[in-house]
DOGUGU-968008 format. One record per residue: x, y, z of N, C-alpha, C, O, CB in turn; residue number from 0. Coordinates in pm, 1 decimal, always signed. Glycine has a CB too. Layout:
<kelos>
{n_xx = X, n_yy = Y, n_zz = Z, ca_xx = X, ca_yy = Y, ca_zz = Z, c_xx = X, c_yy = Y, c_zz = Z, o_xx = X, o_yy = Y, o_zz = Z, cb_xx = X, cb_yy = Y, cb_zz = Z, nr = NUM}
...
</kelos>
This chain:
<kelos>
{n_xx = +83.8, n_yy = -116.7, n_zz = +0.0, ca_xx = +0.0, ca_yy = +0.0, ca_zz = +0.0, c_xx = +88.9, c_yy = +123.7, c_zz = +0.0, o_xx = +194.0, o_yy = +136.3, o_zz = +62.7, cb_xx = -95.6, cb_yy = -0.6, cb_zz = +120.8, nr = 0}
{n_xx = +37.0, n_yy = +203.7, n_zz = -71.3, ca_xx = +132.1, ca_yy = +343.7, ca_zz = -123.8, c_xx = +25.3, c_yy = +478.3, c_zz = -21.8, o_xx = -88.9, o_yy = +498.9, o_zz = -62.8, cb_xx = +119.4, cb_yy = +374.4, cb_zz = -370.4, nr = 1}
{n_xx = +60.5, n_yy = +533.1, n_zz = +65.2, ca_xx = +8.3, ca_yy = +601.7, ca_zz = +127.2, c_xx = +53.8, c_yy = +746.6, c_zz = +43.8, o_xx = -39.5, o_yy = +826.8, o_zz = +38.3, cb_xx = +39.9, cb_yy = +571.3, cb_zz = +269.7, nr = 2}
{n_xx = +170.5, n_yy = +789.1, n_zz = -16.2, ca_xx = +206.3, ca_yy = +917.7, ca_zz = -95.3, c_xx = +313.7, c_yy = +879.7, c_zz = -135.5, o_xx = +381.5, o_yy = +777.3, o_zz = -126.5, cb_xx = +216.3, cb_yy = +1052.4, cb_zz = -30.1, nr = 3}
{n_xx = +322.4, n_yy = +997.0, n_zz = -191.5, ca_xx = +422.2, ca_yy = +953.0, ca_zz = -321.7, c_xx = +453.4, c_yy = +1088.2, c_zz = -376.0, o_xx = +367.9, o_yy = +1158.6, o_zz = -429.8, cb_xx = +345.6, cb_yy = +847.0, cb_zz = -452.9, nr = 4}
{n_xx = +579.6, n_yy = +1123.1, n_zz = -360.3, ca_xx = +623.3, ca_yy = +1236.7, ca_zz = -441.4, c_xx = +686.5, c_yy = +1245.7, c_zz = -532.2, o_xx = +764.5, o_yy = +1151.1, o_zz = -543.2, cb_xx = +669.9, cb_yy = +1303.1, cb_zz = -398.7, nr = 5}
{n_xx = +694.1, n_yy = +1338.5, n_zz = -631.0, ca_xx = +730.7, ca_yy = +1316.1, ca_zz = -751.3, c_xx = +865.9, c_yy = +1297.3, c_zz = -763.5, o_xx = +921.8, o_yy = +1310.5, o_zz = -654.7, cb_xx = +689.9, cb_yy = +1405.6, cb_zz = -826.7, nr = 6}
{n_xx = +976.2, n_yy = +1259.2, n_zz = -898.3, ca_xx = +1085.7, ca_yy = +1206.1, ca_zz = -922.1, c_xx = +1202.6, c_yy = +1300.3, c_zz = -947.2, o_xx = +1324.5, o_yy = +1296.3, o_zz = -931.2, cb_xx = +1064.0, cb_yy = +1125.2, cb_zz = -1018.3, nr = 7}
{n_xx = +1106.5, n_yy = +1392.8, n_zz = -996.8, ca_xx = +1185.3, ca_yy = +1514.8, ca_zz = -1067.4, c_xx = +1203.3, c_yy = +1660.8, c_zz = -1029.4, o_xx = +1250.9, o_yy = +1756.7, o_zz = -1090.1, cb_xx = +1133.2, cb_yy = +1530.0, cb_zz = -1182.4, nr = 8}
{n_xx = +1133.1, n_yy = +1641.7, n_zz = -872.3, ca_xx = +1179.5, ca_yy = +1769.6, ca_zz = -796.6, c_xx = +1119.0, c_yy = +1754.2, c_zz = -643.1, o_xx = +1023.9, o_yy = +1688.6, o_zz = -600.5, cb_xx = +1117.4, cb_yy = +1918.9, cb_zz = -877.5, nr = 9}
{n_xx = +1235.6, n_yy = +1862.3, n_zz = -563.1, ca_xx = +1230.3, ca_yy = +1827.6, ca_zz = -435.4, c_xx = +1059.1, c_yy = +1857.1, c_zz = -359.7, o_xx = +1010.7, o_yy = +1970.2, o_zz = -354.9, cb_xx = +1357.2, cb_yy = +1917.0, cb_zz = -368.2, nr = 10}
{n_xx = +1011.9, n_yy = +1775.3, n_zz = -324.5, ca_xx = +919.7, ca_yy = +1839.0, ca_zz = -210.4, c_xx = +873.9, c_yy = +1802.9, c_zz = -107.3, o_xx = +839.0, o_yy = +1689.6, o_zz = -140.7, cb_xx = +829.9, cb_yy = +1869.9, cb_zz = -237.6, nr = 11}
{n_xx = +851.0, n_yy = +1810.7, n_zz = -22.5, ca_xx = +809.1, ca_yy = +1807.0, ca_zz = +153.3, c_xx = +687.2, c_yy = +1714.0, c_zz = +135.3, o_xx = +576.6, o_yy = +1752.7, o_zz = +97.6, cb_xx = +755.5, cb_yy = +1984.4, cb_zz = +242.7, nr = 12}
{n_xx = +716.5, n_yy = +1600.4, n_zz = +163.1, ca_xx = +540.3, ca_yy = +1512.0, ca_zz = +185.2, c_xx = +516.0, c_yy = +1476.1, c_zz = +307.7, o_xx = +597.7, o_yy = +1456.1, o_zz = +397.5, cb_xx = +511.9, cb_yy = +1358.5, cb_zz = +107.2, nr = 13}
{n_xx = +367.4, n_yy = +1465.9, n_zz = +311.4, ca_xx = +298.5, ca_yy = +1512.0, ca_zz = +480.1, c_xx = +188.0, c_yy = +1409.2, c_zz = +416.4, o_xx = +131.7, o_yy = +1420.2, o_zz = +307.5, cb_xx = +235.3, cb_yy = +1728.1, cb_zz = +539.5, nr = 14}
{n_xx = +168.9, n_yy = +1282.3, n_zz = +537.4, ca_xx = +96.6, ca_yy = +1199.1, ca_zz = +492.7, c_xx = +52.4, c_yy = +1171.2, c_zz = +685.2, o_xx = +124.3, o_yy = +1179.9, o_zz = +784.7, cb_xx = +180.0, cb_yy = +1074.3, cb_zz = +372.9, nr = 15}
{n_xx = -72.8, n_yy = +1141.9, n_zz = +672.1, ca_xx = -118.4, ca_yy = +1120.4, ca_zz = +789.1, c_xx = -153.3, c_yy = +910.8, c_zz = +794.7, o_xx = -221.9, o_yy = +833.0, o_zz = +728.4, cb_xx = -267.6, cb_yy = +1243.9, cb_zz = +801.1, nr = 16}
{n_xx = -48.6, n_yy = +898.3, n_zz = +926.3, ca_xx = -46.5, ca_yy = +736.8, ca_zz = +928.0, c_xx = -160.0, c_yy = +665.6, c_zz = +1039.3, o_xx = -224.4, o_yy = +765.4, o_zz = +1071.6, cb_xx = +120.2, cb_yy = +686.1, cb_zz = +976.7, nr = 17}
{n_xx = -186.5, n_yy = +614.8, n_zz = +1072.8, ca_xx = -311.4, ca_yy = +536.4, ca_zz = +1160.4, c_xx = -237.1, c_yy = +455.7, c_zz = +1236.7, o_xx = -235.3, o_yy = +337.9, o_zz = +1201.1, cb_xx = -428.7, cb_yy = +441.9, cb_zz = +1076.3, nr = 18}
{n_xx = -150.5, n_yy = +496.6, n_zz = +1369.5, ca_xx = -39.7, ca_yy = +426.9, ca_zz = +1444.5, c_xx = -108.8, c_yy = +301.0, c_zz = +1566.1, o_xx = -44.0, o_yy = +226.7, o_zz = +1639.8, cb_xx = +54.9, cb_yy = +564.1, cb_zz = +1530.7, nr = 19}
{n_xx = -285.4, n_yy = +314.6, n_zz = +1549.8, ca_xx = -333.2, ca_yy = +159.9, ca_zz = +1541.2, c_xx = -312.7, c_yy = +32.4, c_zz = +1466.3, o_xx = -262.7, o_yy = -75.5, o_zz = +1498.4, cb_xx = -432.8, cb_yy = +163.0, cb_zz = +1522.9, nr = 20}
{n_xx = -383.9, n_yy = +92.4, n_zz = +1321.2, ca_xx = -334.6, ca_yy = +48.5, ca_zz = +1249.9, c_xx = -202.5, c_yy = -79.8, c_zz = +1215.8, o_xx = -193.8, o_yy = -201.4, o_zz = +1198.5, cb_xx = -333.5, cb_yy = +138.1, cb_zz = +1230.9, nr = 21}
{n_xx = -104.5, n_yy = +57.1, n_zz = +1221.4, ca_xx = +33.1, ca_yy = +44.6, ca_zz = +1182.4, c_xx = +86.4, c_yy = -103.6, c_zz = +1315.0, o_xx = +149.6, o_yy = -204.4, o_zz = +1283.5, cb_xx = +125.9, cb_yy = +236.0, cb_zz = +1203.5, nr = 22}
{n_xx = +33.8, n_yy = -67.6, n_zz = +1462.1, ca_xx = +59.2, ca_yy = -165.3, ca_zz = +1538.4, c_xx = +13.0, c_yy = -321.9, c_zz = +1501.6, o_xx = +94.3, o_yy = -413.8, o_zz = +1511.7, cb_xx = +8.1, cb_yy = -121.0, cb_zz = +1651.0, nr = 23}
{n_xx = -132.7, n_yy = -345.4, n_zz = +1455.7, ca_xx = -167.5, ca_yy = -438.3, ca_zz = +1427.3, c_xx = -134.2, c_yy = -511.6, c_zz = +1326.8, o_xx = -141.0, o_yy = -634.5, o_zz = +1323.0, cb_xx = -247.4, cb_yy = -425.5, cb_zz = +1432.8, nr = 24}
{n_xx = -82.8, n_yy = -411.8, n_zz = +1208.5, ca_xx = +2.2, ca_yy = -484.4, ca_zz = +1087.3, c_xx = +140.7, c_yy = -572.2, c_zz = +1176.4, o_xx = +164.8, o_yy = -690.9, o_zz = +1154.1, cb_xx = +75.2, cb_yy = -336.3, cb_zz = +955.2, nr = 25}
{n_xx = +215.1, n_yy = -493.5, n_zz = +1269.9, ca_xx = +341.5, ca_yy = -508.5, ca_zz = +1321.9, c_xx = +322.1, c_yy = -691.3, c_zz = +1404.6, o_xx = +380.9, o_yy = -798.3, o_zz = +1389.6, cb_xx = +375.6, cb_yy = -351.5, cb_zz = +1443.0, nr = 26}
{n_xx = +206.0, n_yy = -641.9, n_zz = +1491.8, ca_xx = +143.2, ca_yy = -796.5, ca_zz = +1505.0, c_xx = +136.5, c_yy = -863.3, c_zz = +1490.3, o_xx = +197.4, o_yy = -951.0, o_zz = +1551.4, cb_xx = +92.9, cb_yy = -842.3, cb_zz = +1502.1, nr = 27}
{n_xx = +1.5, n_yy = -898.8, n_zz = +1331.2, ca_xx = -16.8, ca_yy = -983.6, ca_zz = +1319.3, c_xx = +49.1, c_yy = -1030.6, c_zz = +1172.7, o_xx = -14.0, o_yy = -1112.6, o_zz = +1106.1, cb_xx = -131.9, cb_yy = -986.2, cb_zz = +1354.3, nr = 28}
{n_xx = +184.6, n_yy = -974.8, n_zz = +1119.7, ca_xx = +277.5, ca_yy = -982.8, ca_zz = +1060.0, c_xx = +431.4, c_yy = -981.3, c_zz = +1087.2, o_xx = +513.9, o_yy = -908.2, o_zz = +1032.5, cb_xx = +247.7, cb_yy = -919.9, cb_zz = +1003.4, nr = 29}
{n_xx = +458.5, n_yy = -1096.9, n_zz = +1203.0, ca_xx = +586.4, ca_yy = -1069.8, ca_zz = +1273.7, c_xx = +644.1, c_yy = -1084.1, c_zz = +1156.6, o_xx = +729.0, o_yy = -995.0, o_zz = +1154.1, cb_xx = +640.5, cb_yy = -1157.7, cb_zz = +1397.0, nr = 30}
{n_xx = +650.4, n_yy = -1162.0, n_zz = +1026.2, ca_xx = +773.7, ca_yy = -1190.2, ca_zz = +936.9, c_xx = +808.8, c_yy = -1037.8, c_zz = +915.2, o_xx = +929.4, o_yy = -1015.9, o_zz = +927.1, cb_xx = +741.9, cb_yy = -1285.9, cb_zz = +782.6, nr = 31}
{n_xx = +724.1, n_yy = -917.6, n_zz = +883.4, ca_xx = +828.3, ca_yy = -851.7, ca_zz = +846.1, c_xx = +888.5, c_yy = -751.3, c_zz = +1013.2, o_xx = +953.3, o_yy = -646.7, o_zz = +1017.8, cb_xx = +768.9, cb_yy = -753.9, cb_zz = +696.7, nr = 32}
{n_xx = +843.8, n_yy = -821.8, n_zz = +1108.9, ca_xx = +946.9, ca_yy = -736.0, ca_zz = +1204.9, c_xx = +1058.6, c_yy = -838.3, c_zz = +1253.2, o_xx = +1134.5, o_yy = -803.4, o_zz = +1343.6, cb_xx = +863.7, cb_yy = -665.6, cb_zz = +1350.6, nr = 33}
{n_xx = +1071.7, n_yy = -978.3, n_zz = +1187.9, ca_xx = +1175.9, ca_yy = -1055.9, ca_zz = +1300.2, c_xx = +1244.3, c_yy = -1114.3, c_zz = +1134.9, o_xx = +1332.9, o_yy = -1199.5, o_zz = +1129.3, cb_xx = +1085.3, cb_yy = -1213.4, cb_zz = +1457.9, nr = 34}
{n_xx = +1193.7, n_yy = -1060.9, n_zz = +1034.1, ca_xx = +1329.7, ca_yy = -1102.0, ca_zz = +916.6, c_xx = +1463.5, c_yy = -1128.1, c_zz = +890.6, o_xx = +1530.0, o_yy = -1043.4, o_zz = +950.2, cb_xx = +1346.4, cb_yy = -1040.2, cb_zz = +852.7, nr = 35}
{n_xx = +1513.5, n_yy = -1182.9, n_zz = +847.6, ca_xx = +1712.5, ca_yy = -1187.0, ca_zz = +838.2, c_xx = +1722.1, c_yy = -1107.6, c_zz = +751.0, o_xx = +1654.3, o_yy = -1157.9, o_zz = +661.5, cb_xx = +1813.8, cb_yy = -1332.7, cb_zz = +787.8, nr = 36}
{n_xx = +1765.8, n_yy = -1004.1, n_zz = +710.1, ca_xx = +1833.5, ca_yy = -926.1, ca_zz = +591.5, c_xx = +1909.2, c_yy = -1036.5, c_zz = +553.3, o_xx = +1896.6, o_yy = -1079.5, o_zz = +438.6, cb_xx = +1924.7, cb_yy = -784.8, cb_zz = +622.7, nr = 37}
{n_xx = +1997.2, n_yy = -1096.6, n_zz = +643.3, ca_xx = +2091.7, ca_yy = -1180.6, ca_zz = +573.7, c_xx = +2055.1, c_yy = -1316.0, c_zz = +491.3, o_xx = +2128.8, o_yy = -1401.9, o_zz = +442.9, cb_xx = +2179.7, cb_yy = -1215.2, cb_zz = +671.2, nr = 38}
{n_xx = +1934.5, n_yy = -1304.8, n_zz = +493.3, ca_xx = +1878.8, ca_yy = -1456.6, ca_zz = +426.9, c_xx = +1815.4, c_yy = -1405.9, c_zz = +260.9, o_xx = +1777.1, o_yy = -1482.2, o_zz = +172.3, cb_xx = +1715.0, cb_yy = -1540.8, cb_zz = +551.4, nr = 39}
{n_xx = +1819.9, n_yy = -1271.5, n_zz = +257.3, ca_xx = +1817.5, ca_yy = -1251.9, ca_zz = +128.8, c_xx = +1897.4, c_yy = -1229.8, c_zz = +26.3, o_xx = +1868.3, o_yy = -1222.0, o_zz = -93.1, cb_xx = +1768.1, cb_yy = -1191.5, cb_zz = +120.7, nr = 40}
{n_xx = +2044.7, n_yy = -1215.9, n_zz = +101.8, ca_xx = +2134.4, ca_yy = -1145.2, ca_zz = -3.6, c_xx = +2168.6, c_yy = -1223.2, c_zz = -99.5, o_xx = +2189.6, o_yy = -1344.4, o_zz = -95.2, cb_xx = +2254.3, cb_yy = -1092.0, cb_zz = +43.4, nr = 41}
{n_xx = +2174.4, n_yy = -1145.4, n_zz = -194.4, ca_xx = +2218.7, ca_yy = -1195.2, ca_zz = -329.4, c_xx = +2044.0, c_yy = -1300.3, c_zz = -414.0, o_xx = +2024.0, o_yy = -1397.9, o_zz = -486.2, cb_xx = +2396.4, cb_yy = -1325.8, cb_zz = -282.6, nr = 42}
{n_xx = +1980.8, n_yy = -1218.4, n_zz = -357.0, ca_xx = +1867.9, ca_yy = -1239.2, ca_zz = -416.1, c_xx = +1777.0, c_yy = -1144.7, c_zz = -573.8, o_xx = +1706.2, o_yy = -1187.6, o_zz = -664.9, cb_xx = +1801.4, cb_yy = -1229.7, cb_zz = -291.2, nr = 43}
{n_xx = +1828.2, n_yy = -1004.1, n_zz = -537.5, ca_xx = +1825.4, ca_yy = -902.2, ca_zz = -628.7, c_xx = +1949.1, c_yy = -972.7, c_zz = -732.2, o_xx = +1911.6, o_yy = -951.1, o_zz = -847.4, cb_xx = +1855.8, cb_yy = -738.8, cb_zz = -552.2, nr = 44}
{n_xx = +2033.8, n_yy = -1021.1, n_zz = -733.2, ca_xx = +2115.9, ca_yy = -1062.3, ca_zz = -814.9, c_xx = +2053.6, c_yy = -1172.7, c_zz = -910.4, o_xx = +2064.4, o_yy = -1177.4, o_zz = -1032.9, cb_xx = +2225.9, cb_yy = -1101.4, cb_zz = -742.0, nr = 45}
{n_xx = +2017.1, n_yy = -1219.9, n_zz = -865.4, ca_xx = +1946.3, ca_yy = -1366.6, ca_zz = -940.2, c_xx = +1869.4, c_yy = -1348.1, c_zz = -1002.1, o_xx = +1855.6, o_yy = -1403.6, o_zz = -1111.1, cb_xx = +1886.7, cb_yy = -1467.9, cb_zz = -875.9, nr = 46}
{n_xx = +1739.4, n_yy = -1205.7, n_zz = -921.9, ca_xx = +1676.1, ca_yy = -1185.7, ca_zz = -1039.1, c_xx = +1679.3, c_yy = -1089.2, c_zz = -1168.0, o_xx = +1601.6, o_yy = -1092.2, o_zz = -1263.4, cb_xx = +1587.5, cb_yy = -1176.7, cb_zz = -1000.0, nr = 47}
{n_xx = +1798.0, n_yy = -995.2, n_zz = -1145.3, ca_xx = +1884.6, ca_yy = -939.0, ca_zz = -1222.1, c_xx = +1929.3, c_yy = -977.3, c_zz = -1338.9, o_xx = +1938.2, o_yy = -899.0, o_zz = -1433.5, cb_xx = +1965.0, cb_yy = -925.2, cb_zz = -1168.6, nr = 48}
{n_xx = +1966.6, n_yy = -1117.7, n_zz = -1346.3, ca_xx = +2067.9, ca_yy = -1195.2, ca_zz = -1408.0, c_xx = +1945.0, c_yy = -1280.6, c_zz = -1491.9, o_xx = +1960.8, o_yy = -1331.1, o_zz = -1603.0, cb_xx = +2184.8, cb_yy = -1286.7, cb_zz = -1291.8, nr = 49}
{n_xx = +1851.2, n_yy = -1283.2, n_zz = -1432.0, ca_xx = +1729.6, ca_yy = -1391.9, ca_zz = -1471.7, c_xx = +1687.8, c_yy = -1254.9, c_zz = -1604.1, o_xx = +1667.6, o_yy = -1280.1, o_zz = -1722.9, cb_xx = +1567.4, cb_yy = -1443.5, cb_zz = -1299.0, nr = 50}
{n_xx = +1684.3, n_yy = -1134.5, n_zz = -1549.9, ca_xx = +1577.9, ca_yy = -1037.8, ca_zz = -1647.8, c_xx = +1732.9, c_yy = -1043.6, c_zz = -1806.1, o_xx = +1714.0, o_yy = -1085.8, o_zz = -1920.2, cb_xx = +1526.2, cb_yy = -793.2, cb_zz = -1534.0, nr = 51}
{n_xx = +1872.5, n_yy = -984.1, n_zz = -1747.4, ca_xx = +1926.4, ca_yy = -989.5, ca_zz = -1820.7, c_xx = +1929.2, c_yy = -1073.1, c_zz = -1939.2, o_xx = +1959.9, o_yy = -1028.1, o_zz = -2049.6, cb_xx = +1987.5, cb_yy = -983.5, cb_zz = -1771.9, nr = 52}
{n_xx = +1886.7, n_yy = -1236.8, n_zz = -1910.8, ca_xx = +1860.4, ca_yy = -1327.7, ca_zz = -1992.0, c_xx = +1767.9, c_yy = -1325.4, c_zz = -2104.9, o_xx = +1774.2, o_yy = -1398.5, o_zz = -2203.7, cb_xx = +1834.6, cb_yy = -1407.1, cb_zz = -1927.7, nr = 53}
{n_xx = +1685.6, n_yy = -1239.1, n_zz = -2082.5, ca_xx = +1569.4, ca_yy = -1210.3, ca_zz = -2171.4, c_xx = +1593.0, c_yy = -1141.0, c_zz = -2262.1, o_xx = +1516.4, o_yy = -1152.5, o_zz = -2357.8, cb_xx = +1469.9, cb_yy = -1157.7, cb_zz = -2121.9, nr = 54}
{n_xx = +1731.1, n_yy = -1018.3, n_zz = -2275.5, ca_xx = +1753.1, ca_yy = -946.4, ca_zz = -2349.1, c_xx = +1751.0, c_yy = -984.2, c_zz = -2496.4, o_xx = +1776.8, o_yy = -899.7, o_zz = -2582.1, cb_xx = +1844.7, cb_yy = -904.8, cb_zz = -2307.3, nr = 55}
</kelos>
């Protein structure tokens, strides 16, 4: 979910109002993304890198 989004091509200040209920209950009842390994992904962007390159 994309709550805002500012543009690419010039600087500006974004002000987005978050729902920090919400935000707790995602944290909850989605421990994978608060107890993840960074380290269990690396070299994952590579593979699929190498996978798109193939298509060229």
């Amino acid at each position: 979910m994309v709550i805002a989004e500012a543009s690419a091509d010039r600087e500006e200040i974004l002000l987005a109002e978050i729902d920090l209920d919400h935000l707790e209950d995602v944290r909850r009842n989605w421990p994978f993304l608060r107890d993840r390994r960074i380290d269990a992904y690396q070299g994952i962007e590579r593979r699929y890198l190498d996978r798109e390159a193939g298509k060229a």
